[in-house]
Backbone as a ProteinNet text record, in pm:
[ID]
protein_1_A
[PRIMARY]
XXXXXXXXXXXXXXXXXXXXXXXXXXXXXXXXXXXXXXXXXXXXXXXXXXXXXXXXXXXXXXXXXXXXXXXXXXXXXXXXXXXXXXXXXXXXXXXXXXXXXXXXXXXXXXXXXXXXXXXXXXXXXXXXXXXXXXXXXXXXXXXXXXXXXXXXXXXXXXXXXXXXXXXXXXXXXXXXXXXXXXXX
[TERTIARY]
-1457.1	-1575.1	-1663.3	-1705.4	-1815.2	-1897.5	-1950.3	-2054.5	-2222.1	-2231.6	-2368.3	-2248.8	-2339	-2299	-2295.4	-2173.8	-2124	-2134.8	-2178.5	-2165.5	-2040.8	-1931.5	-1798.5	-1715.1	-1616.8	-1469.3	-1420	-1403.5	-1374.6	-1206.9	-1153.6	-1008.8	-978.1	-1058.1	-980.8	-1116.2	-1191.9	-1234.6	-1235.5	-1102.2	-1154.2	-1197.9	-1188.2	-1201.7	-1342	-1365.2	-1420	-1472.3	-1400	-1459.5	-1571.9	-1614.4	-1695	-1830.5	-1856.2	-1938	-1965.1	-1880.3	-1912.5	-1948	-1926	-2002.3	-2129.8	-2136.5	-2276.3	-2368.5	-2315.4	-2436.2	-2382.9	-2416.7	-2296.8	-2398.4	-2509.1	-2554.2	-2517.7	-2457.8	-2425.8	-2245.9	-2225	-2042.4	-2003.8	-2108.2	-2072.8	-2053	-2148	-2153.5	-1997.9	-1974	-1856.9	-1701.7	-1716	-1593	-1557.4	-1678.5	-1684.5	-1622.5	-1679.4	-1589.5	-1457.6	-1466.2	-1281.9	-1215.4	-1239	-1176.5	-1155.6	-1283.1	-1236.8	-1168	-1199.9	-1073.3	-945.1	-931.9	-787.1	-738.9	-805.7	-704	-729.6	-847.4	-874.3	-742.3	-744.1	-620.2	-672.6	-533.2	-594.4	-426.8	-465.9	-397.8	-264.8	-305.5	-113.6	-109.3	-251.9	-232	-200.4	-80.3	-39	-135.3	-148.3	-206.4	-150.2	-50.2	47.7	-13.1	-5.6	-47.3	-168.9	-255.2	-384.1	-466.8	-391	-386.1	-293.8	-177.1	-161.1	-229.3	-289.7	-423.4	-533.3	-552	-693.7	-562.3	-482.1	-400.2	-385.1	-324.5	-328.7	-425.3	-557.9	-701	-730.1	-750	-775.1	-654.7	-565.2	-475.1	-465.3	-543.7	-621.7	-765.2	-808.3	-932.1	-944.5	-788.8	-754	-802.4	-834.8	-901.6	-769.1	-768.1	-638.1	-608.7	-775.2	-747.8	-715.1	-834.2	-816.3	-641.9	-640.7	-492.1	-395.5	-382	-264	-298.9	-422.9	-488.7	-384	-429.3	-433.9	-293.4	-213.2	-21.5	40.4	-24.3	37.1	-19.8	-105.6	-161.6	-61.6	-66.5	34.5	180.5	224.6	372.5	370	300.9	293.4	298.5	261.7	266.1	379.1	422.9	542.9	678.6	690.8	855.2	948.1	920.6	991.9	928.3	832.2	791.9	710.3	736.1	660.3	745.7	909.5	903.8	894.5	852.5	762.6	636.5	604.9	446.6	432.4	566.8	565.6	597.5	692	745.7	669.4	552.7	398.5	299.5	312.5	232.1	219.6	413.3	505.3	512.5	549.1	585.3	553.7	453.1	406.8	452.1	528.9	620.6	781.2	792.3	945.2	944.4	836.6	821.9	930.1	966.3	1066.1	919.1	854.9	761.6	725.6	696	650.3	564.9	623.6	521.2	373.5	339.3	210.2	131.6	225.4	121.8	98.1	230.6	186.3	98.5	66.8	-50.2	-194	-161.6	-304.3	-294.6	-187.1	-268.6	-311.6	-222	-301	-505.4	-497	-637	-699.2	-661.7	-695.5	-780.5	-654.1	-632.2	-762.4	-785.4	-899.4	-1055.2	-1020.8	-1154.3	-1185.8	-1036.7	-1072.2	-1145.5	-1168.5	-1165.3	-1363.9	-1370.2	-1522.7	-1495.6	-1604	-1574	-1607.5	-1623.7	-1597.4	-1462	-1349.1	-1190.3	-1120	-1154.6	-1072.6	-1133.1	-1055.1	-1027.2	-1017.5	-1015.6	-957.1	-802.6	-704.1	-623.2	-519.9	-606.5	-558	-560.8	-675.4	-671.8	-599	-573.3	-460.3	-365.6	-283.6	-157.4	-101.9	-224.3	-187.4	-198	-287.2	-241.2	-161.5	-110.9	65.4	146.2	124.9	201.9	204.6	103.7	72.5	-26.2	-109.9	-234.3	-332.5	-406.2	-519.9	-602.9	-754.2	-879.8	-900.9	-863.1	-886.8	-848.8	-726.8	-640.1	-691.2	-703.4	-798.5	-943.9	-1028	-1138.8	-1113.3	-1075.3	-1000.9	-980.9	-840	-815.1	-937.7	-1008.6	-1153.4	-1244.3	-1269.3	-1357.4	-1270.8	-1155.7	-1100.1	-1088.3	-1088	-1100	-1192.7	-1287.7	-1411.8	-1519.6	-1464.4	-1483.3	-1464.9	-1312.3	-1201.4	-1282.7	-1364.1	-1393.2	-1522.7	-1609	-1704.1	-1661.1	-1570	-1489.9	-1468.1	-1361.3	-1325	-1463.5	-1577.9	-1650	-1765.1	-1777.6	-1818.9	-1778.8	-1636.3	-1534.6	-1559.5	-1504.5	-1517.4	-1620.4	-1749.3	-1871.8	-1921.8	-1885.9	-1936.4	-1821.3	-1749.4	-1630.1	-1562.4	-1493.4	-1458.5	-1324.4	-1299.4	-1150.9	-1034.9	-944.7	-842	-731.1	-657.3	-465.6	-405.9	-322.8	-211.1	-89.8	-91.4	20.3	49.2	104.8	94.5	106.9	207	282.5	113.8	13.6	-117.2	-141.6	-144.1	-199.8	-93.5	7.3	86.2	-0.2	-49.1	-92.2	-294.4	-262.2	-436.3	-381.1	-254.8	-227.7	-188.7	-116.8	-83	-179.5	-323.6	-435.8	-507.1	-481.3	-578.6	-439.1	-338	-260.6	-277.1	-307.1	-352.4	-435.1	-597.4	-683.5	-825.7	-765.1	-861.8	-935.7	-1003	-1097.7	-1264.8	-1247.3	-1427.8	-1428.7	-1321.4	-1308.1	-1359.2	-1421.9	-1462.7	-1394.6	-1266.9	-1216.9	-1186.7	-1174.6	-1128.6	-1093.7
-1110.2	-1176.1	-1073	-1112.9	-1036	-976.8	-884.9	-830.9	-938.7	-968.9	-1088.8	-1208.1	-1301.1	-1453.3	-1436.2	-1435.3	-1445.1	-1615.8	-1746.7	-1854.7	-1908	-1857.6	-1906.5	-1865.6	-1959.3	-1928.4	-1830.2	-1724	-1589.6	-1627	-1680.5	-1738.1	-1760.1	-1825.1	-1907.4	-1817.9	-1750.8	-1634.1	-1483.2	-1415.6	-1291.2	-1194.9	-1091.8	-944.1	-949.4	-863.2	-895.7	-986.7	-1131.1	-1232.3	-1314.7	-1293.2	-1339.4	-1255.3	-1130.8	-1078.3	-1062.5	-1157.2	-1160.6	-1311.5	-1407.6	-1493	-1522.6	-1436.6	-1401.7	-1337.1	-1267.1	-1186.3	-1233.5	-1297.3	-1334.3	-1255.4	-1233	-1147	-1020.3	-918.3	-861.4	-753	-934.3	-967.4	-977.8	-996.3	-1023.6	-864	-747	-617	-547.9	-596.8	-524.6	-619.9	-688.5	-772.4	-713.9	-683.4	-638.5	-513.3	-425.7	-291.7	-277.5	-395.3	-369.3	-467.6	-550.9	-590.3	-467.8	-417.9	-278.7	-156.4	-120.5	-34.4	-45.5	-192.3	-243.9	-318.8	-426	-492.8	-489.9	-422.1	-401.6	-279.9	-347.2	-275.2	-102.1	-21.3	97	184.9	286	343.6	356.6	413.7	517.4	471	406.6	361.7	236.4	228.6	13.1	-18.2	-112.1	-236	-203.5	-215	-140.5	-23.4	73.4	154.7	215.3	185.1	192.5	102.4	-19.4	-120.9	15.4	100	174	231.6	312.6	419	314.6	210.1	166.7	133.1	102.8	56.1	206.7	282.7	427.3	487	469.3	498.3	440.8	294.9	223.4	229	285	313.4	414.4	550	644.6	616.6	541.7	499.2	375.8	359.7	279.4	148.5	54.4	-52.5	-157.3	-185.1	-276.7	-416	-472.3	-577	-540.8	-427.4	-345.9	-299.7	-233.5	-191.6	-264.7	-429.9	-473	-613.8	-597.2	-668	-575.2	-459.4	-367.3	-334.9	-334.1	-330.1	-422.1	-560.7	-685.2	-728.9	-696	-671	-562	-456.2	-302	-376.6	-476.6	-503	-600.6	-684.4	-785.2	-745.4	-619.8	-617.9	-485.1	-429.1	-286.8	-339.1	-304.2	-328	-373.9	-251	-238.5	-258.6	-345.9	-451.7	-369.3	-414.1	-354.5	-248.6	-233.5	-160.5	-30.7	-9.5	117.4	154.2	39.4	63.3	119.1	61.6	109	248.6	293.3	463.5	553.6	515.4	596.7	581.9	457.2	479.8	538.2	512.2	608.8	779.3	801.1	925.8	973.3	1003.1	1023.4	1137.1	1257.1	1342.5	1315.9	1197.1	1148.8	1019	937.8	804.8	843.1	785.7	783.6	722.4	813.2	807.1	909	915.5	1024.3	1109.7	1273.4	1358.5	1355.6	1282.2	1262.9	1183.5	1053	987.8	1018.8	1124.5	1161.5	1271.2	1353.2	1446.2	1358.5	1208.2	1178.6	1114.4	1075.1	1042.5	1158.5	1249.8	1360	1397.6	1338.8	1380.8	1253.7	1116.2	1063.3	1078	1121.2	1124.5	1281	1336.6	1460.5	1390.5	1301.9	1233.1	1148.4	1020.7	1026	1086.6	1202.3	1290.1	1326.2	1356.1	1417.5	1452.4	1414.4	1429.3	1590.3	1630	1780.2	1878.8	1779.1	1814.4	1810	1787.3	1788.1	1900.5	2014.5	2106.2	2151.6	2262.2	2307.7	2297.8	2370.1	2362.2	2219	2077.2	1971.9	1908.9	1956.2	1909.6	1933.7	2099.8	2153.2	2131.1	2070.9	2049.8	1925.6	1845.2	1693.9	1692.2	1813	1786.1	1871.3	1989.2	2039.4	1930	1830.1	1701.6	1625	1637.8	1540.9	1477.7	1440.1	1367.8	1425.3	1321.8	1304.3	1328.7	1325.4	1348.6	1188	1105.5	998.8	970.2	972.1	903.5	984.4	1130.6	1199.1	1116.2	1110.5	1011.5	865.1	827.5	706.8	701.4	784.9	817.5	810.6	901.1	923.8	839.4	787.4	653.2	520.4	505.2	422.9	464.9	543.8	624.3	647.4	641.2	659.5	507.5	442	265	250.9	272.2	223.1	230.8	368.8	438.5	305.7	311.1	232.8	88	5.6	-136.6	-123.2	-53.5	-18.4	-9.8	74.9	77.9	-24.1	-134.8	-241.4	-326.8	-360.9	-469.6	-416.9	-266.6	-250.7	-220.7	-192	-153.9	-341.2	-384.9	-565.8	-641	-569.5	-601.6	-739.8	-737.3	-867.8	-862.4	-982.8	-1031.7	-1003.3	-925.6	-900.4	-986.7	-1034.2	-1110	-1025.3	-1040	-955.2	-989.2	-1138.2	-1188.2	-1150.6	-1052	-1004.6	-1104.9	-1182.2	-1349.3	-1370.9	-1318.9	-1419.7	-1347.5	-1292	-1168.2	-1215.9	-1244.9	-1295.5	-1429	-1490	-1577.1	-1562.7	-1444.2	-1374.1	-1283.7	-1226.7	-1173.8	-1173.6	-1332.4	-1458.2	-1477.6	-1496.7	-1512.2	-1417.8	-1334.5	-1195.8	-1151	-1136.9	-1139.1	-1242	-1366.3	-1498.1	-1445.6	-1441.4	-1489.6	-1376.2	-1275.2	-1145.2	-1134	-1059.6	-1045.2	-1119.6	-1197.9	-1247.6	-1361	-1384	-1516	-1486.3	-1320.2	-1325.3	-1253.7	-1167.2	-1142.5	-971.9	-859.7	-707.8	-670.2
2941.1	2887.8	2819.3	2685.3	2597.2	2675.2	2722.4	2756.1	2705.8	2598	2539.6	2507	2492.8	2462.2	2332.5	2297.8	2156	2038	2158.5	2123.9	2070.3	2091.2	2118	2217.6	2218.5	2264.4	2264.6	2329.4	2321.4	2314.5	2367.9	2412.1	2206	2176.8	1996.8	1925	1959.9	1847.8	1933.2	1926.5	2025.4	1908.3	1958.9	1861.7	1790.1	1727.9	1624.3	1553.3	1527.7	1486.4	1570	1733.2	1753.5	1764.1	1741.9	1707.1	1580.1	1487.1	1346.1	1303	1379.6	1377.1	1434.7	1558.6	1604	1501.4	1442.5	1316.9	1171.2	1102.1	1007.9	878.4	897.1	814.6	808.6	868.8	930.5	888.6	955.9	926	745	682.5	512	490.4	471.1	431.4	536.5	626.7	697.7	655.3	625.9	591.4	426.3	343.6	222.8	182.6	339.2	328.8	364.3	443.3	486.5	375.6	284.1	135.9	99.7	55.1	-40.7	-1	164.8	167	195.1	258.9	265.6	159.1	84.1	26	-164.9	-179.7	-315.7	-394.3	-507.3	-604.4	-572.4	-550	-537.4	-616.2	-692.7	-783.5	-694.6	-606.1	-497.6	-353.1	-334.1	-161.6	-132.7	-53.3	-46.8	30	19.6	131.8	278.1	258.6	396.7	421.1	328.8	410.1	474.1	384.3	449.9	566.2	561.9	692.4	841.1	805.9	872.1	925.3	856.7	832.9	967.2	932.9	1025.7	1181.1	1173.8	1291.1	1377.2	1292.9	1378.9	1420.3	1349.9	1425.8	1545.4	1483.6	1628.4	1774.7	1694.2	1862.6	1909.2	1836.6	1899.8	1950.9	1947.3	1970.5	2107	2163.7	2230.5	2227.2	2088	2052.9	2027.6	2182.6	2141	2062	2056.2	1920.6	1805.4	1783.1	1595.4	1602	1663.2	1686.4	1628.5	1714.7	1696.3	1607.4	1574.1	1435.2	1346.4	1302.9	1194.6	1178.3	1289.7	1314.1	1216.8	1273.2	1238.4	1067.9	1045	924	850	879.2	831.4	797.8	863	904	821	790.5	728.6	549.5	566	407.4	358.5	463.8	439.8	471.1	381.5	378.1	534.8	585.8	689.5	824	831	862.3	1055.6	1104.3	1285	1350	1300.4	1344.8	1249.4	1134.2	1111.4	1212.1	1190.6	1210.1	1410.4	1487.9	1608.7	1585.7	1520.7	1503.6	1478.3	1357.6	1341.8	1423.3	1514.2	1644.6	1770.1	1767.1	1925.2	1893.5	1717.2	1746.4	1591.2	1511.1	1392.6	1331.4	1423.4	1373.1	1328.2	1424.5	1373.1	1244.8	1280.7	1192.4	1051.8	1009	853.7	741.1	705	651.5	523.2	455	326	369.4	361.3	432.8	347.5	288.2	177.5	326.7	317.2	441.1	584	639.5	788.5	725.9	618.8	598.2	583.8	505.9	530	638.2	739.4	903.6	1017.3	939.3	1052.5	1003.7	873.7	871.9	926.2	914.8	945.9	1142.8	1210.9	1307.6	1363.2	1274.5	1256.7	1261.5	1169.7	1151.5	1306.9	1354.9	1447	1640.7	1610	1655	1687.2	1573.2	1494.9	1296.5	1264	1117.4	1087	1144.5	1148.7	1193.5	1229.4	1257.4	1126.9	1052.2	914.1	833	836.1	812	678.2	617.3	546.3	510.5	619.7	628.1	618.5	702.4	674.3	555.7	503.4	310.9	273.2	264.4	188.6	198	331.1	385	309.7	334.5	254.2	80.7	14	-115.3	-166.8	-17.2	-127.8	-74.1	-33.9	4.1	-115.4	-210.8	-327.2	-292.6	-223.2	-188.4	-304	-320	-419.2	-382.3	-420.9	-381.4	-358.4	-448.1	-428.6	-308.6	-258.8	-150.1	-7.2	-12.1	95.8	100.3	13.7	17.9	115.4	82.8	102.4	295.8	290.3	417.2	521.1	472.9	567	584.1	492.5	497.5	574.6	547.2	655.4	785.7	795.9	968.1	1021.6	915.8	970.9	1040.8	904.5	916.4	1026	1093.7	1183.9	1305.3	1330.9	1452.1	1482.9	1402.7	1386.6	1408.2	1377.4	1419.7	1564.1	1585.1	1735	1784.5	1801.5	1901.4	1904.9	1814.9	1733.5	1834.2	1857.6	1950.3	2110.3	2106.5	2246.7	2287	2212.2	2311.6	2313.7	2249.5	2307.6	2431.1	2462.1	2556.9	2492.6	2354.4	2321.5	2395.8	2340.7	2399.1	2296.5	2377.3	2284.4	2322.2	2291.9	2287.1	2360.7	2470.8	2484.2	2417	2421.2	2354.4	2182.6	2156.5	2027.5	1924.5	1967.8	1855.6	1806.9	1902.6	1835.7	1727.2	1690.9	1595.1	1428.3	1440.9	1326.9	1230.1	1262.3	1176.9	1134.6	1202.1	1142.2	1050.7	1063.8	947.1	805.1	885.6	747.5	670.8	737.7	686.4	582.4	652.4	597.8	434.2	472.5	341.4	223.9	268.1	135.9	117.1	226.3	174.5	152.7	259.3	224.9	373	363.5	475.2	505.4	372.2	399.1	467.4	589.1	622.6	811.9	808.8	938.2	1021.5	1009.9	1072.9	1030.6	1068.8	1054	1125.8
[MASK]
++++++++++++++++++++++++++++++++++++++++++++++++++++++++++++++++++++++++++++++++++++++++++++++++++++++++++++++++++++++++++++++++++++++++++++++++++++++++++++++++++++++++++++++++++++++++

């Protein structure tokens, strides 16, 4: 149970969405940012993967809605569907992944941390990887977002799914229709 009265169903609105219908003034400026860093046209970063990018934060951040929101979201739009997205979660040195993107999740994973863990050295690592300024930008601001979601959900004690199957047709959702429908 929510920590405050969210005025719904925690059971048919968990996560996130009922503290975003609780503030819906609120919920417009944060739904806006997660359009633009997840699903707005972006030159070199998929949809997939930067949905990665917020899924691997939040499961350092042990935010098990954002998490397996952001998985099932990730999976929903990459090729190779959940079980990538389990291999960069179980083991991010082995994942079958482009060393471009385990360089921008290790910064990612810096940021989750303190925004003062991203280094010198991790910049550099990721753009003799080929990483952009753009796509390092990017990276950080979704991780940084991410940290801020996660502690958004879990400092209100929402309700997360264990049943993962639930999480598939919020992702159905969020692939049609975008994110301004309440949900990140």
């Amino acid at each position: 149970m929510a920590h405050i009265d969210l005025g719904v169903d925690e059971t048919q609105v968990p996560g996130i969405s009922g503290p975003m219908r609780y503030r819906p003034e609120t919920a417009a400026p944060l739904n806006a940012l997660a359009e633009a860093l997840l699903r707005a046209p972006h030159p070199t970063l998929t949809q997939g993967e930067r949905e990665l990018i917020a899924a691997y934060v939040s499961g350092l951040n042990d935010c098990d809605f954002c998490c397996n929101s952001h998985s099932a979201f990730a999976a929903a739009w990459l090729p190779e569907g959940m079980e990538l997205v389990r291999q960069v979660r179980t083991d991010l040195a082995t994942a079958p992944i482009s060393d471009k993107l385990r360089a921008l999740l290790h910064v990612a994973a810096a940021v989750q941390v303190s925004g003062r863990k991203v280094t010198t050295e991790l910049i550099d690592a990721a753009k003799a990887e080929g990483a952009t300024d753009l796509e390092l930008h990017d990276t950080v601001l979704i991780a940084a977002a991410f940290c801020m979601f996660n502690r958004y959900v879990d400092g209100l004690g929402t309700y997360a799914p264990t049943d993962l199957s639930q999480y598939d047709a919020t992702a159905r959702r969020i692939v049609e229709v975008g994110y301004g429908k309440g949900v990140v």
